[in-house]
VEXLUMVEX-461169 format. One record per residue (C-alpha): residue in three letters; z, x, y; residue number from 0. Coordinates in steps of 0.02 Angstrom, whole numbers, plus 50000, padded with zeros to 5 digits. Layout:
N
R  aa    zz    xx    yy   i
R ALA     Z     X     Y NUM
...
END
This chain:
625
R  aa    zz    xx    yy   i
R UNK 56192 55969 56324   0
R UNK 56126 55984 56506   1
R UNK 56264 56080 56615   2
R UNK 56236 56014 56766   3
R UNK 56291 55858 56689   4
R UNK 56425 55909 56596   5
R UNK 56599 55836 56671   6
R UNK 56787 55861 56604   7
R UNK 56809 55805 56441   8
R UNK 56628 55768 56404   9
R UNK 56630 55827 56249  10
R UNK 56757 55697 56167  11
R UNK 56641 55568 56249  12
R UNK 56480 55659 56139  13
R UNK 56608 55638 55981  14
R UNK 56635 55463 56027  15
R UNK 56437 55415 56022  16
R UNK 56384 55555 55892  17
R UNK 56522 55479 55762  18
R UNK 56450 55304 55716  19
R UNK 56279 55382 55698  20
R UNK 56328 55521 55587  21
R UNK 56453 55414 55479  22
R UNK 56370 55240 55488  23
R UNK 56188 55280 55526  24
R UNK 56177 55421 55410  25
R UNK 56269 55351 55254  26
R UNK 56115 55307 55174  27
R UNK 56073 55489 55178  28
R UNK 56246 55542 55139  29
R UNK 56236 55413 54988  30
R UNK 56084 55473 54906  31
R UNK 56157 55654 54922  32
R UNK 56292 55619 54831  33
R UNK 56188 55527 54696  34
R UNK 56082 55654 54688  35
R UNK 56217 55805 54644  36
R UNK 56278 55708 54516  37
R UNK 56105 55698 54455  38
R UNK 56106 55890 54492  39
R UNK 55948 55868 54606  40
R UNK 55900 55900 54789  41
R UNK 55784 55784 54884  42
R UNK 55750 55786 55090  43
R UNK 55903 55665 55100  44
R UNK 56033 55800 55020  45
R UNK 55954 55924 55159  46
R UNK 55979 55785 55287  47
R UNK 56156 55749 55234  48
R UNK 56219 55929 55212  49
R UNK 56128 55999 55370  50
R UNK 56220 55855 55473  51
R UNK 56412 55827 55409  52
R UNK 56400 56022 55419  53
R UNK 56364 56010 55606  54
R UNK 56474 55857 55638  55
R UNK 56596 55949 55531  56
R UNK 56581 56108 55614  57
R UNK 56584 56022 55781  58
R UNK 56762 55940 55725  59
R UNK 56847 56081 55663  60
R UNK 56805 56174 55853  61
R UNK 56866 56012 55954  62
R UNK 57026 55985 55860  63
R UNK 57048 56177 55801  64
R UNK 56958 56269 55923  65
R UNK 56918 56284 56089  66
R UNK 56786 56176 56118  67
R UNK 56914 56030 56153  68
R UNK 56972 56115 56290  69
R UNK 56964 56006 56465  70
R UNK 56826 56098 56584  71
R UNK 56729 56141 56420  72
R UNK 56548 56183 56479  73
R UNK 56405 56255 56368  74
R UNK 56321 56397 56426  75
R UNK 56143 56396 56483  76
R UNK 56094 56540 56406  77
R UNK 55936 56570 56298  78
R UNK 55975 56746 56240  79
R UNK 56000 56778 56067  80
R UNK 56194 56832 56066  81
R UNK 56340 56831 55930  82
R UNK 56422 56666 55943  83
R UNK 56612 56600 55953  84
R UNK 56607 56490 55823  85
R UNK 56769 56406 55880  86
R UNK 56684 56348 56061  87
R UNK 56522 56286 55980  88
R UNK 56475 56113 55958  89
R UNK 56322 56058 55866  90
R UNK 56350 55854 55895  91
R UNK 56182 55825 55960  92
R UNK 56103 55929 55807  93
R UNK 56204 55801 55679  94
R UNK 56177 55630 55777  95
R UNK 55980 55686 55841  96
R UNK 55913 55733 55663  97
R UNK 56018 55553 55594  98
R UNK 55935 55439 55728  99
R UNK 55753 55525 55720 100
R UNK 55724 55528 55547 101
R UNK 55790 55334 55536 102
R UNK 55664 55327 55679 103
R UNK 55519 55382 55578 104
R UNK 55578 55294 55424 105
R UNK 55572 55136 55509 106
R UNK 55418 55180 55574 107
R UNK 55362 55207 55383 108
R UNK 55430 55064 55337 109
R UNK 55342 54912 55435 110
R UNK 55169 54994 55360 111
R UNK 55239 54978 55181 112
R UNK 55158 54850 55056 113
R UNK 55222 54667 55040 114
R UNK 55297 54647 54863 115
R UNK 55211 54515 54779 116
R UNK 55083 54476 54919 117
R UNK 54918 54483 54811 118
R UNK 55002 54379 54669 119
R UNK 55058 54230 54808 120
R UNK 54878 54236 54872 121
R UNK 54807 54237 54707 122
R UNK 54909 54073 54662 123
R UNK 54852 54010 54820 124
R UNK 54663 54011 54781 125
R UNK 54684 53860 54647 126
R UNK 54686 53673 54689 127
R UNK 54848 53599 54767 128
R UNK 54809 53410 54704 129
R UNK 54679 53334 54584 130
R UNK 54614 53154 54555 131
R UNK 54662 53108 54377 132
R UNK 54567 52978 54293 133
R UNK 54707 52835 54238 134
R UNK 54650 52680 54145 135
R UNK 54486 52696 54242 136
R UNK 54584 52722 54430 137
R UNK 54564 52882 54508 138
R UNK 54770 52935 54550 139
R UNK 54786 53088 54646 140
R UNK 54937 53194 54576 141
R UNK 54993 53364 54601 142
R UNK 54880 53496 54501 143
R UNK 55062 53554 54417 144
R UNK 55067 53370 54336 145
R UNK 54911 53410 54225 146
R UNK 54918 53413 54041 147
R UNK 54792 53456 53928 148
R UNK 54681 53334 53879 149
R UNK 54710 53224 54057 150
R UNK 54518 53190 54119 151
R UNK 54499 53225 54300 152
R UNK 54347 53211 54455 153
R UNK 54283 53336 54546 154
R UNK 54160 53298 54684 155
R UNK 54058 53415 54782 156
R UNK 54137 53527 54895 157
R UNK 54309 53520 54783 158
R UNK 54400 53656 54680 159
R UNK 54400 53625 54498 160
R UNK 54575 53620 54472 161
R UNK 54607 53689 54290 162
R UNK 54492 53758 54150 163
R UNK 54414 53627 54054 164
R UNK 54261 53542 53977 165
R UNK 54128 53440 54090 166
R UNK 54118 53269 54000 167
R UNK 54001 53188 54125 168
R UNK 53909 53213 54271 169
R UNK 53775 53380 54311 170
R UNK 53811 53494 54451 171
R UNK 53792 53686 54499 172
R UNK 53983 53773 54479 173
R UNK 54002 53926 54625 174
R UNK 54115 54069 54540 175
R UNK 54056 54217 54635 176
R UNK 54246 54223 54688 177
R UNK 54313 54235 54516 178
R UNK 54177 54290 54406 179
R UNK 54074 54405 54522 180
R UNK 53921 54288 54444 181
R UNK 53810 54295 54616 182
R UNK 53711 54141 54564 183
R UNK 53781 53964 54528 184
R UNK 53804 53899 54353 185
R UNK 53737 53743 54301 186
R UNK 53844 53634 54213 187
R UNK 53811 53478 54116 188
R UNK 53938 53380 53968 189
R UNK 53995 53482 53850 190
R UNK 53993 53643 53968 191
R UNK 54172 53722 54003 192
R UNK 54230 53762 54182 193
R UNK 54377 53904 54247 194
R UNK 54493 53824 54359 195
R UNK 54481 53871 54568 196
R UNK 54282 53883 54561 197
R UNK 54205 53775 54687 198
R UNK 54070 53625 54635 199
R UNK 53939 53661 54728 200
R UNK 53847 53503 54681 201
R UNK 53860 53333 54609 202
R UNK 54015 53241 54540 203
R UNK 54112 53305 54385 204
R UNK 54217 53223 54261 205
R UNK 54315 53358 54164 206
R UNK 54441 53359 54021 207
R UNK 54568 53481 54049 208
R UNK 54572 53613 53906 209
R UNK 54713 53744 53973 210
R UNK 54845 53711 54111 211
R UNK 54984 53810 54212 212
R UNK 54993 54001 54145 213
R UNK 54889 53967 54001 214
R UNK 54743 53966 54132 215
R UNK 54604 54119 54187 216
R UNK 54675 54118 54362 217
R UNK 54850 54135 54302 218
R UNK 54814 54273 54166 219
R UNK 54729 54369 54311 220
R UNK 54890 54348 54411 221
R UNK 54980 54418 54261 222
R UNK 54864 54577 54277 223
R UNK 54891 54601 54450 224
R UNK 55060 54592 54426 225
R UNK 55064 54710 54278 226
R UNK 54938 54812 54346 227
R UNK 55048 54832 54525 228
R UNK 55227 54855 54444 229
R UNK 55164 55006 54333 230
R UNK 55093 55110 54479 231
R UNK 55193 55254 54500 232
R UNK 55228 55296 54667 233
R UNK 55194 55463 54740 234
R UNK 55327 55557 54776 235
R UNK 55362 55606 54959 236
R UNK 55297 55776 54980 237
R UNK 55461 55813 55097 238
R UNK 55558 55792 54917 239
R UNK 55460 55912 54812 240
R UNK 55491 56041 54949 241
R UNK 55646 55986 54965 242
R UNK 55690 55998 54792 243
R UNK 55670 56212 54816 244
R UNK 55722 56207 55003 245
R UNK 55904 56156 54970 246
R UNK 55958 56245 54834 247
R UNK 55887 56409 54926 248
R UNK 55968 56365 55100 249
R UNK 56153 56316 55001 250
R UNK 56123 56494 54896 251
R UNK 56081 56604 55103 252
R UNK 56225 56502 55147 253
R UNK 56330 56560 55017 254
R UNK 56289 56754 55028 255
R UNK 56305 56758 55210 256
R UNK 56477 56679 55191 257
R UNK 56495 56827 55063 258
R UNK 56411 56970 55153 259
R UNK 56523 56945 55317 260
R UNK 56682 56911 55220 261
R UNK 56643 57058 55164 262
R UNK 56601 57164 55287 263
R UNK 56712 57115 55440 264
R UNK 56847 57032 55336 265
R UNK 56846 56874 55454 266
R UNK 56858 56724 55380 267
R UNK 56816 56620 55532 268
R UNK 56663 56729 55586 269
R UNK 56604 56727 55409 270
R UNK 56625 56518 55404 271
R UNK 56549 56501 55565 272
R UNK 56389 56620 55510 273
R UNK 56359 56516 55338 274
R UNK 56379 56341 55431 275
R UNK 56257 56398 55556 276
R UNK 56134 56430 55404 277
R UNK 56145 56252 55360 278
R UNK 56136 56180 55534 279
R UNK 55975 56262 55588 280
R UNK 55907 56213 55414 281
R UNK 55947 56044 55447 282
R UNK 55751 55977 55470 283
R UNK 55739 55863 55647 284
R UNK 55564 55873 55634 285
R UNK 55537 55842 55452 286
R UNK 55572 55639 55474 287
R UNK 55443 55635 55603 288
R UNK 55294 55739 55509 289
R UNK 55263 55577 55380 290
R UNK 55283 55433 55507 291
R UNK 55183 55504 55680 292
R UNK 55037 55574 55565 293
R UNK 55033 55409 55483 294
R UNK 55048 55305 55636 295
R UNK 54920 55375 55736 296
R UNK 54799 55389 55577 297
R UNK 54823 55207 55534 298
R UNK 54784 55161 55714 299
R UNK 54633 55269 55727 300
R UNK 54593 55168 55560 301
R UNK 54610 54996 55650 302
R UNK 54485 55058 55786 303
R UNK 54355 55091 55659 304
R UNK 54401 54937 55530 305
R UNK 54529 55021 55417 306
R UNK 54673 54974 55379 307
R UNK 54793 55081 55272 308
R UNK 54955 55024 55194 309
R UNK 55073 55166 55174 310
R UNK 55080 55345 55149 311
R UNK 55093 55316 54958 312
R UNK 54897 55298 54965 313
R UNK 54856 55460 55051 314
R UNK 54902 55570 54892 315
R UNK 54753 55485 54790 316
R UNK 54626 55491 54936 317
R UNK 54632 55674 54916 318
R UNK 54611 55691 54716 319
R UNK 54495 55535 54705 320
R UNK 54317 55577 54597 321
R UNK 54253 55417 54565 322
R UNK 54206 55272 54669 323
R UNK 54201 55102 54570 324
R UNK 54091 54993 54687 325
R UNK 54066 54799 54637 326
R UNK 53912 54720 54660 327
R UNK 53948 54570 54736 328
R UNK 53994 54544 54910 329
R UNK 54020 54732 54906 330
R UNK 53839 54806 54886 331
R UNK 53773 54659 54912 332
R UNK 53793 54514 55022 333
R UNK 53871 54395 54901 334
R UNK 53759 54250 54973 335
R UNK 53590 54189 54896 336
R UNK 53454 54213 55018 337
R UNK 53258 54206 55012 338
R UNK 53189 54378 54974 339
R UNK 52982 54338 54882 340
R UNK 52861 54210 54919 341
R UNK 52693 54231 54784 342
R UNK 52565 54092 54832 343
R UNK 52432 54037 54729 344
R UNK 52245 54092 54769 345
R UNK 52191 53997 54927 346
R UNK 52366 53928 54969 347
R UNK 52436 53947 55145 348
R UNK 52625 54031 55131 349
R UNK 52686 53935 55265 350
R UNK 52653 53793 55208 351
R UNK 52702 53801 55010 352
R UNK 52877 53871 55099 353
R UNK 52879 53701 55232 354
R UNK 52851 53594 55105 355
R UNK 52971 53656 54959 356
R UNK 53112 53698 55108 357
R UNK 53104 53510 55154 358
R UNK 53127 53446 54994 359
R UNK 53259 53579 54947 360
R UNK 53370 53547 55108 361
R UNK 53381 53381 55032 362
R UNK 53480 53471 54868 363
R UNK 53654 53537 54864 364
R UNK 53627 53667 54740 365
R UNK 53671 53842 54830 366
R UNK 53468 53934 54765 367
R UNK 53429 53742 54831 368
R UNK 53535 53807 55014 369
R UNK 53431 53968 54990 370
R UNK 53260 53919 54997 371
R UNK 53283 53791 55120 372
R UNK 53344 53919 55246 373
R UNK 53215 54049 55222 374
R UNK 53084 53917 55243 375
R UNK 53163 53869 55400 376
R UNK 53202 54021 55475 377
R UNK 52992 54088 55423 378
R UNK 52877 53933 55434 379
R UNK 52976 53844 55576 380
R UNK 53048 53652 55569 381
R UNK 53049 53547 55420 382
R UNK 52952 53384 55366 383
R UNK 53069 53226 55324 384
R UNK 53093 53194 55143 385
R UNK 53043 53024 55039 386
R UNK 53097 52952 54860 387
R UNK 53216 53122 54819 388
R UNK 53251 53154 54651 389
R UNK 53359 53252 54568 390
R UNK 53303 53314 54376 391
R UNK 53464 53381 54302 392
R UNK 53455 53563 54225 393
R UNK 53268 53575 54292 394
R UNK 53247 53550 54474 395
R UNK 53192 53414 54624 396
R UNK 53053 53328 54677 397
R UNK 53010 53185 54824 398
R UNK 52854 53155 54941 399
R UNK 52850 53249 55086 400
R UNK 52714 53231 55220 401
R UNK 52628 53129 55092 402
R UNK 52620 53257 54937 403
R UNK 52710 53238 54764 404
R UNK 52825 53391 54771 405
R UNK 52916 53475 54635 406
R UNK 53019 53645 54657 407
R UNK 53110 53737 54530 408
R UNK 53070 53725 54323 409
R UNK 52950 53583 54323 410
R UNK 52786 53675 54277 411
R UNK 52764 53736 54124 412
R UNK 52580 53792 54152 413
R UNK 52561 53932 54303 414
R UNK 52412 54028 54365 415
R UNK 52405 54201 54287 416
R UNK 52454 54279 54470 417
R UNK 52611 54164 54481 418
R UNK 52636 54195 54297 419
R UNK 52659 54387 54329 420
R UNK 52746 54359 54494 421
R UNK 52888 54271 54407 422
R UNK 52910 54383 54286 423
R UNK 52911 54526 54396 424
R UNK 53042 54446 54502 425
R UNK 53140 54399 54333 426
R UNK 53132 54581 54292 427
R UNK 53218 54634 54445 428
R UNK 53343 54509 54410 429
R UNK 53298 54386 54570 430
R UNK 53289 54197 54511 431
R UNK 53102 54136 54548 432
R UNK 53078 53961 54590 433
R UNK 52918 53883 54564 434
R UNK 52851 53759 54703 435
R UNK 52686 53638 54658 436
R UNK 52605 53473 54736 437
R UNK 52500 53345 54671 438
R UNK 52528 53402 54490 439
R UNK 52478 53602 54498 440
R UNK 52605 53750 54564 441
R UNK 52549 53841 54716 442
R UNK 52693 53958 54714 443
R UNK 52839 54054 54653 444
R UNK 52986 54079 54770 445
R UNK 53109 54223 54718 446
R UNK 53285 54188 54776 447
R UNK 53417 54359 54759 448
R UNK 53590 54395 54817 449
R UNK 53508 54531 54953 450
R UNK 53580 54703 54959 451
R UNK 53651 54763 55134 452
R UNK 53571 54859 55240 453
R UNK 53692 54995 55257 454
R UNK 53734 55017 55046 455
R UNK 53600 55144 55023 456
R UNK 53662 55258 55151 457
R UNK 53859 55214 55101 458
R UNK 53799 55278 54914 459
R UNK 53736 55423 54994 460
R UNK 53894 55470 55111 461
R UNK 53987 55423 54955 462
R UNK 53908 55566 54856 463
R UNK 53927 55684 55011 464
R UNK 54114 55666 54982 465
R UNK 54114 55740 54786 466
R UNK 54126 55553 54734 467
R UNK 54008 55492 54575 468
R UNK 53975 55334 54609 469
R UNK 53992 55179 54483 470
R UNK 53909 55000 54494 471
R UNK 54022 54858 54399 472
R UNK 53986 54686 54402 473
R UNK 54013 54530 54296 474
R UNK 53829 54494 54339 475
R UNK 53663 54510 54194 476
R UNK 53632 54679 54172 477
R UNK 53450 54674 54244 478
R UNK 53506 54599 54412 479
R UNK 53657 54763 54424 480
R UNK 53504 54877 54390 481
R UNK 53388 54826 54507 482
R UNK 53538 54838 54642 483
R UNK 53588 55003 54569 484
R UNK 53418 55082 54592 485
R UNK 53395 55000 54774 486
R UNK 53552 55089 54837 487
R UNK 53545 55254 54720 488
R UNK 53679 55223 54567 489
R UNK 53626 55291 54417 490
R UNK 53790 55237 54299 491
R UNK 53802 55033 54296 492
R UNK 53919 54936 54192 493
R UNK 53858 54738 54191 494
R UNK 53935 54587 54102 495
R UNK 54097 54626 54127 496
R UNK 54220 54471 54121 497
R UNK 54370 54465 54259 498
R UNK 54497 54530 54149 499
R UNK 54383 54665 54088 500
R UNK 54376 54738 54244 501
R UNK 54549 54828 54230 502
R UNK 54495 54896 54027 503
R UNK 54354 54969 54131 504
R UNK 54451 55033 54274 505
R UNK 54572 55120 54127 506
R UNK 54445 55186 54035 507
R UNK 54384 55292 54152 508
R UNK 54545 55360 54206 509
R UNK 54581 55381 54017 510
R UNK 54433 55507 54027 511
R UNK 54521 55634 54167 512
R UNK 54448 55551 54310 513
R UNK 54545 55500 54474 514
R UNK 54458 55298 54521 515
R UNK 54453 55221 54692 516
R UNK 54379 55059 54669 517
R UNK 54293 54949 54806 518
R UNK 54296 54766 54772 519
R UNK 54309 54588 54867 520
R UNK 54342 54454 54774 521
R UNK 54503 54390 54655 522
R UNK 54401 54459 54510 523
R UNK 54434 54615 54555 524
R UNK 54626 54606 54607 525
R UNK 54693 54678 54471 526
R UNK 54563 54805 54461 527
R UNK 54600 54855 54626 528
R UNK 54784 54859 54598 529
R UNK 54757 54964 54445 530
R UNK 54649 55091 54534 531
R UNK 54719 55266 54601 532
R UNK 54632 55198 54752 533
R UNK 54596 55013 54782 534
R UNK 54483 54981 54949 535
R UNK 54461 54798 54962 536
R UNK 54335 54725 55076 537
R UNK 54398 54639 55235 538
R UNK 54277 54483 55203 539
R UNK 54341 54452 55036 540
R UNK 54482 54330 54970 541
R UNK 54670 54368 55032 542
R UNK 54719 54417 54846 543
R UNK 54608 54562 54839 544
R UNK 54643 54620 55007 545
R UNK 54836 54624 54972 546
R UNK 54802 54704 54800 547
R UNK 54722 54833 54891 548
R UNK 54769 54999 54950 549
R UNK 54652 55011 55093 550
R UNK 54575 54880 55185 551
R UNK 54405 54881 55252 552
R UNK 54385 54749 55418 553
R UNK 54219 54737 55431 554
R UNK 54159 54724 55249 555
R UNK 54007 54885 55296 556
R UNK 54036 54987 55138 557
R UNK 54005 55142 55245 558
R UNK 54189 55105 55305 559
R UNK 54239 55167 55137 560
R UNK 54190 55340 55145 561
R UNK 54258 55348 55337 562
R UNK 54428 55278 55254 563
R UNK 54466 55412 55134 564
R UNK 54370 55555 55254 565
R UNK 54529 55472 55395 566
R UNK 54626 55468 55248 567
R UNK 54613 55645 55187 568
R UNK 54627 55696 55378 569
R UNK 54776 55608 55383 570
R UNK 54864 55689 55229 571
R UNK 54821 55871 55285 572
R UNK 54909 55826 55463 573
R UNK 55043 55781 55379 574
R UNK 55047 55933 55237 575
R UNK 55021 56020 55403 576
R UNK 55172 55952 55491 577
R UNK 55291 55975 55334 578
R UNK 55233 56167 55333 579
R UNK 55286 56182 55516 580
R UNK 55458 56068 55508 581
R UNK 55519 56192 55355 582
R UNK 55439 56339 55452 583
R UNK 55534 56363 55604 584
R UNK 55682 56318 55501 585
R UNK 55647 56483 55377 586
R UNK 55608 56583 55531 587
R UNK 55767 56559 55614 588
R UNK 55892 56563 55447 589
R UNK 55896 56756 55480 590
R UNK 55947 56746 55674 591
R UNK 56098 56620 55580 592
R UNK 56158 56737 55460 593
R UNK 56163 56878 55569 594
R UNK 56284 56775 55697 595
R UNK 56159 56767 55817 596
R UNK 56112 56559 55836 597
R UNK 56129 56529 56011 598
R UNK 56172 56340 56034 599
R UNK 56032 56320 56165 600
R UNK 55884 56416 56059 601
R UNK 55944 56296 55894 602
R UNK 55911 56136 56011 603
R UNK 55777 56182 56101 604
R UNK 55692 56258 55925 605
R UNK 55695 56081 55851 606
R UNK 55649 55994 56025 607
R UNK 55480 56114 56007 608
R UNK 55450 56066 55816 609
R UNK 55468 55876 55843 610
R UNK 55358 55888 56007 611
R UNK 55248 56000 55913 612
R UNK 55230 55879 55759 613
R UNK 55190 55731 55890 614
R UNK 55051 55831 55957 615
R UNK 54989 55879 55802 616
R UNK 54982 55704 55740 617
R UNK 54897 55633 55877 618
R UNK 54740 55722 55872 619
R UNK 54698 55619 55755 620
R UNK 54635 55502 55875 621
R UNK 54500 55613 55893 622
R UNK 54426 55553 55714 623
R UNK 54260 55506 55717 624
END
């Protein structure tokens, strides 16, 4: 197209490169076209299609039955809007540059897209991979898919329980934050029942195996997920709903251009040439660009500030979204047990009642036991040494340490009235007190808590600033959810709320005209997540809710949420704003095409400006902050 390179015969060299990309490159566009007429509907690939075999057909018809094939051939340089002789006009580049750049940007579109099946493979993941069944009293380690029901298997601390089943001996404390969103350990004992992939967080287990293979909790949330991901409509491209009254409109100018200059010149080669020109300078070269660049820059803004986004498919939601489903665990809160109250007795030293029960609790594997132990460290210093430990199933420990008789956790049934109150008042606000005594009285009440992160309060708050009504869910006791909700600001809280729940929940609210983005982090919310208009999933939670999710937040801050769907919103208006422009200079210059006046050189260089125009416009959002 540059005349100062143009040599003899270079146009049958442009046919010989512009070909394979119009024919071969573009038949998926050329394929959809057709599926579409017969459908009798228009999407951006029929304007894709139509816009370039009319070019590459136009250019054809002037090689073989023009003069455009002539040898010495040049284009003119000229950027003066003049009739044109339709039979020395070649539009090659137009057919093979709006083929290659919209591939360009779908491929672009494409490595962002979600992995099918992704969440449901790391969901699967999360259980055991082998198990040590009990045979004729010899422990034989066999794949977990080998179980049957009623085969008794160990557990010992540390381990994944393999399958859901019923605790015939041993006592230990059972971690299902993961799965349950239950922040504080469960103590189990015979006769207690267990969900398969929770971790024993204490002593050795013997369980009976009551449900195996799909039958089990992990597998029917799998099933959710799955059901949950495959009925999610996705959005359709924006570039088709345009499309859909772009085409038909262009094909009808076309039509009654063809008709007026028939018409009024009786030429039917200057009246062909007008209406093809209509549907070459319709043809959109920036439109396959406006998704892709506004995405790609967005999403890498995104990874700068920890968020990652999946695919333009989320974007739509972002923008209608009204309610913000938060889970407590690992979400508003930390998802870890730490040491929040220590209430000492009249005349009892703090640092002391915490030295003494954090020595004998290091001793204990129980994750409150974990707790304590490091709050007492990390406040009263180094720990004593630890004599004649006992553990007291179901009620607590006690040893000698530094020469006392202690006891922490349920072992006094008699407190002083100031204790008394204390744990009460830390049972209120759903914190799990832990009494600590010597010598056969308690000198104080410890109150352990999953703590809330610093930064929730003000993420409620930036939350709210968006339109969004927040909502606290949690599988948790309902007093623990609201004394969290009131710390960070939520006034609707919905507690109790088994793993499979979660999703009924998630539905309900939609069912009542609201659009749901919900925030979660661990496999019990998966298929919550994938049910969700908007699923966010926090960074530092389990692979199966990340890959559920529709947005991913890095860094696990839930003030990353409301910066994801402020980016994403941004992101959606650049590309609304892109679309607007790729269709606009393409309805400005229809007129210049039916009148017979679309200079070669003002067509090319009109679509060079849109797609350079749409790259600029995309990349300011790096400027989100």
């Amino acid at each position: 197209m540059v005349p100062a390179l143009q040599f003899d015969n270079w146009q049958w060299l442009s046919l010989t490169l512009a070909a394979p990309v119009v024919v071969w490159g573009g038949a998926p566009f050329h394929r959809a076209a057709w599926t579409n007429l017969r459908h009798g509907a228009a999407t951006m690939d029929t304007l894709v299609s139509v816009g370039t075999l009319a070019a590459f057909g136009w250019s054809l018809w002037a090689l073989f039955f023009g003069d455009a094939g002539m040898p010495g051939m040049h284009d003119e340089f000229r950027f003066t809007v003049s009739r044109m002789d339709g039979a020395s006009t070649i539009y090659l580049e137009v057919a093979s540059g709006v083929v290659a750049l919209i591939l360009l940007g779908r491929y672009l579109e494409a490595r962002s897209k979600r992995r099918a099946g992704a969440a449901l493979k790391a969901l699967m993941e999360l259980g055991a991979k082998d198990v040590a069944v009990l045979r004729e009293g010899r422990e034989v380690r066999v794949p977990v898919s080998s179980l049957a029901v009623g085969d008794r298997f160990v557990v010992r601390p540390g381990e994944k329980i393999a399958t859901d089943g019923t605790v015939t001996e041993g006592v230990s404390a059972v971690d299902a934050s993961m799965l349950t969103g239950e922040s504080v350990p469960v103590d189990v004992g015979p006769g207690d029942r267990v969900t398969g992939a929770t971790v024993n967080a204490g002593g050795r287990l013997v369980v009976e195996a009551t449900r195996v293979g799909a039958d089990t909790q992990l597998a029917r949330m799998a099933k959710l997920v799955e059901d949950a991901q495959n009925g999610k409509a996705e959005v359709q491209r924006l570039a088709d709903r345009i499309s859909a009254v772009f085409v038909p409109v262009v094909i009808l100018i076309a039509l009654g251009t063809f008709g007026v200059w028939l018409g009024v010149t009786g030429d039917t080669v200057a009246a062909f040439t007008a209406a093809v020109a209509v549907l070459i300078i319709a043809c959109p070269c920036a439109l396959g660009l406006a998704t892709p660049t506004a995405l790609m820059v967005g999403t890498g803004r995104g990874a700068q500030l920890g968020i990652l986004i999946k695919g333009p498919e989320v974007l739509e939601s972002t923008r209608r979204v009204d309610t913000v489903v938060l889970d407590k665990t690992g979400t508003v809160t930390t998802g870890r047990m730490t040491l929040q109250e220590v209430y000492t007795a009249d005349g009892e030293d703090e640092k002391e009642v915490l030295r003494l029960a954090g020595a004998l609790e290091h001793a204990s594997e129980h994750p409150v036991a974990r707790a304590v132990a490091a709050g007492a460290e990390e406040r009263a210093g180094a720990l004593p040494a630890v004599e004649h430990f006992e553990n007291v199933p179901g009620r607590g420990v006690r040893g000698r340490v530094a020469g006392r008789e202690v006891a922490v956790g349920r072992l006094y049934d008699e407190l002083p009235e100031a204790l008394a109150r204390a744990r009460e008042a830390a049972e209120r606000d759903g914190r799990t007190a832990v009494t600590v005594g010597w010598d056969g009285r308690a000198r104080g009440v410890l109150a352990v808590a999953d703590a809330v992160k610093e930064t929730s309060a003000e993420a409620v708050r930036e939350l709210r600033a968006l339109g969004l009504t927040p909502v606290l869910l949690t599988g948790d006791n309902r007093t623990v959810a609201e004394s969290v909700a009131r710390a960070v600001g939520i006034d609707e809280v919905i507690a109790e709320v088994l793993p499979e729940d979660k999703v009924d929940v998630v539905r309900r609210l939609r069912d009542e005209g609201r659009t749901v983005a919900m925030v979660g982090d661990g496999v019990n919310d998966a298929a919550a997540l994938a049910t969700a208009d908007l699923g966010l999933a926090m960074g530092t939670g389990t692979d199966a809710a990340i890959e559920a999710g529709d947005l991913t937040l890095v860094r696990g801050d839930l003030r990353v949420a409301a910066d994801a769907i402020r980016l994403s919103r941004r992101t959606l208006t650049t590309i609304k704003g892109n679309l607007v422009w790729a269709f606009g200079y393409n309805v400005a210059a229809l007129p210049l095409a039916a009148a017979g006046l679309l200079n070669p050189m003002i067509a090319g260089a009109a679509m060079a400006f849109s797609s350079v125009f749409v790259v600029t416009n995309s990349l300011r959002l790096r400027g989100f902050h």
